[in-house]
Every structure is written in C-alpha cells, then in structure tokens.
C-alpha angles and dihedrals in degrees: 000000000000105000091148093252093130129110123271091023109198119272125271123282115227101231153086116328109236106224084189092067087045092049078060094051096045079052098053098041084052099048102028091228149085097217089040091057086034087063092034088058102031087247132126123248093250092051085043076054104047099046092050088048087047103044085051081056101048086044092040093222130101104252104181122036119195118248109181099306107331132063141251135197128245132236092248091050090056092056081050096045087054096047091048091064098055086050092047087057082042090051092045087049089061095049100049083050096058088045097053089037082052086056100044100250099127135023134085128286122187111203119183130186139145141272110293100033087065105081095026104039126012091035101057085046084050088056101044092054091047088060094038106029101029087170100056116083123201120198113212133210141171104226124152116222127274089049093047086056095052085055099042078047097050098035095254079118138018098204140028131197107214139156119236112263151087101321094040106089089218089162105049111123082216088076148048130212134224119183120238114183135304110263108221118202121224132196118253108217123192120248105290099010109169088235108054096090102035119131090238142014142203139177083242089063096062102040092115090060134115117244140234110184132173122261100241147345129034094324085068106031091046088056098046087042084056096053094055103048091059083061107262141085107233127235093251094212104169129011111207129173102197115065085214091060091045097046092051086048088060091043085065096046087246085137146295132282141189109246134194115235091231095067097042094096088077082051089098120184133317106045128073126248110198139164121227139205099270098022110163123234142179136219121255112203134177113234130213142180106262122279089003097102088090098058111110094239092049097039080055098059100040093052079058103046085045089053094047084044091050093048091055114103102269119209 
C-alpha cells in the first residue's frame, strides 16, 4: 500500500493545496483507519489510500507510517492536521462570506444625491442598513445631477438620488429608475404672518407678497410654474441659492419662498412651514445602472432608501 510513508518521498510539488486530501488525513487522524475514514467519506480504501499517498507527495514529507496493520501518523502529518483545521474554519469563513456577499449582506455600495436628500433621505437609509445589514457598506457623496449621472455612468457610484428634470437624464437607455416619494413644496411665512394659521391656503392668497427664489434649477422654475398657473407673476424680491440663507431671509420678513419638503428640517425655529390647497411637487427617484436593481447589495439599498422615504410626513 503506497501512502507515501517510505523513505526519500518525492520532493514537493509546487500547487494548490487540496483541502479535500487533507479532509482524508484530519479523518484519519480522528478515526485511526483507512476503512473507518473510507465509510466516513463514501470512498473506497484504495482512493482513502491514494489521496493520503498524494497529498505526502504534494507536502514532500511521509505523513502515515504502518504499525502492524493499521497506520500512524507521523510527526510531520500532525503539524499539518493542526494547520488544516484552522484552514477548514478559514475555509468556512469564506464561505459564509460569499454567502453573506449572494444575499446582499455584505459588499459596497456608493450613493450619491444632492443637498437637501442627504439628512432626510440617504442618511436615514444609511442608518437602517447599518442596523439591519452591518456588513454592507455604503459610500456617500453630494453630487448634483448631471455629475452624479456621469459617475453612476462610469462605476465611481451604484445609485443616485435625483429629481426628475432637465439635468436628470430620466430617458437614457444606460439607467433604470426606481421611484422614491413626491416632494411637496410647502410656503415659508415669516414669524406672525397673518396666514399661518389660516384655515386654508392658496397661491392666490399670497400673490401681494414679496418674493425669495432660488438662483437657479427647479427650486426656482416649479415655483414660478406654480405662480403662473394661479393666475400672477410674483415680486421676486431676493434670489438665494442656500435654504439656510432663505430661510433665515424669511426669518427676518424679508419676504416668502416655496420650499421642498426635503430641505424643511434646516428650517430651524421661528418661521412657519405650511403646506396649501394647489402646492406643487416633484417626483425623487433612485437611479441604476441599468439592469443592476436587482443586485443583492442595491436592492439592498434601495429597499432602505424606500422605507426612509416612506417614513418621511406625506402631504
């Protein structure tokens, strides 16, 4: 019987280790014989005897040495029964890892949005998967569109939060969409406004007012949309570009603005934040390259940013 006990075994071949020949050796260190470890495995005595005599040829050491009929092992084949086991819980490390990695428990994710989805929005989702997926790690940027497209595009990112419009690319056969929520936009009022408290409230009933817009993009043109439609063109008494900034603006009855929803909680005290009758809104979406929702990791992140979304005050 060749189990590569004799003397002057052949030199080491330089490959992969088998873990299923050491698998044979742990076995037979356990149960003390080759038929024993041959009905263990499901093999035959002679395979039991070949893997032992090829896995002494692959180490270049004897591992199993004859006494009487049965087979012993040798001093060099218990310093490699004792390192297999640590490689077998190595090896059951790894496979719980790729598990965990197949159902989108572990991995990285980059999402990127901008200003105001952050707080309200991706961080909560950031939070939720840290509770619920420890293991998967998201990357967060603010980043406008059409920049955040160009790195969902490119892999710098896997999702963007975006608002449909102009400098999202909604249409591009490169992405998918997933909706998010409808951002409402409420009216700031200055402290004591003889509205805020009003039992209704309509665009018409602030037509007199003056006016704080944004500087540029849809926080600026749905407003003014708005406006026209009820029927006026607004006194545009202030443009500012930072919510902070307009909503301290308001704060000091310089004037009144339309406000998403998404960007209220830097709204601080002493204004009023209130929704009326024909308030405008847009739509937030998730956006993926396409055919990638379905990925573990980014289905992952989206079923979180739905839920925060979800738990966000709808109108």
């Amino acid at each position: 019987m060749d189990t590569g006990t004799g003397r002057g075994a052949a030199r080491p071949r330089h490959g992969d280790l088998d873990l299923r020949r050491l698998r044979v050796l742990v076995e037979l260190e356990q149960r003390g014989t080759v038929s024993a470890v041959a009905a263990a495995l499901h093999l035959t005595p002679s395979a039991v005897s070949q893997q032992l005599a090829a896995l002494a040829r692959e180490l270049g050491v004897p591992l199993t040495e004859p006494v009487g009929r049965r087979l012993r092992l040798t001093g060099a084949a218990r310093v490699v029964v004792r390192h297999a086991h640590e490689l077998f819980e190595q090896a059951e490390r790894l496979r719980e890892a790729v598990s965990a990695y197949r159902q989108g428990e572990s991995g990285d994710v980059g999402v990127a949005g901008f200003a105001t989805t952050l707080a309200p929005l991706i961080l909560p989702a950031a939070g939720i998967l840290r509770r619920t997926r420890p293991g998967l790690r998201t990357q967060l940027a603010e980043v406008d569109p059409p920049v955040s497209f160009d790195m969902l595009a490119d892999g710098r990112t896997d999702v963007v939060i975006a608002v449909e419009g102009p400098a999202a690319p909604v249409r591009d056969a490169r992405f998918d969409k997933v909706p998010l929520m409808e951002e409402v936009f409420d009216v700031a009022l200055p402290p004591g406004h003889p509205l805020a408290d009003a039992p209704s409230l309509t665009l018409t009933d602030l037509a007199d007012e003056a006016w704080i817009f944004a500087t540029a993009g849809m926080c600026q043109e749905i407003p003014l949309a708005a406006c026209a439609a009820a029927g006026f063109t607004p006194r545009a008494t202030h443009a500012i570009g930072d919510w902070q900034a307009t909503f301290a603006a308001v704060r000091e009855g310089l004037g009144i603005s339309l406000v998403p929803r998404l960007a209220a909680g830097a709204s601080g005290a002493g204004l009023t934040l209130r929704l009326f009758d024909d308030a405008p809104s847009r739509q937030v979406f998730a956006a993926v390259r396409a055919g990638e929702a379905a990925v573990p990791q980014i289905a992952a992140v989206l079923e979180a940013l739905r839920e925060a979304a979800d738990a966000r005050p709808h109108p």
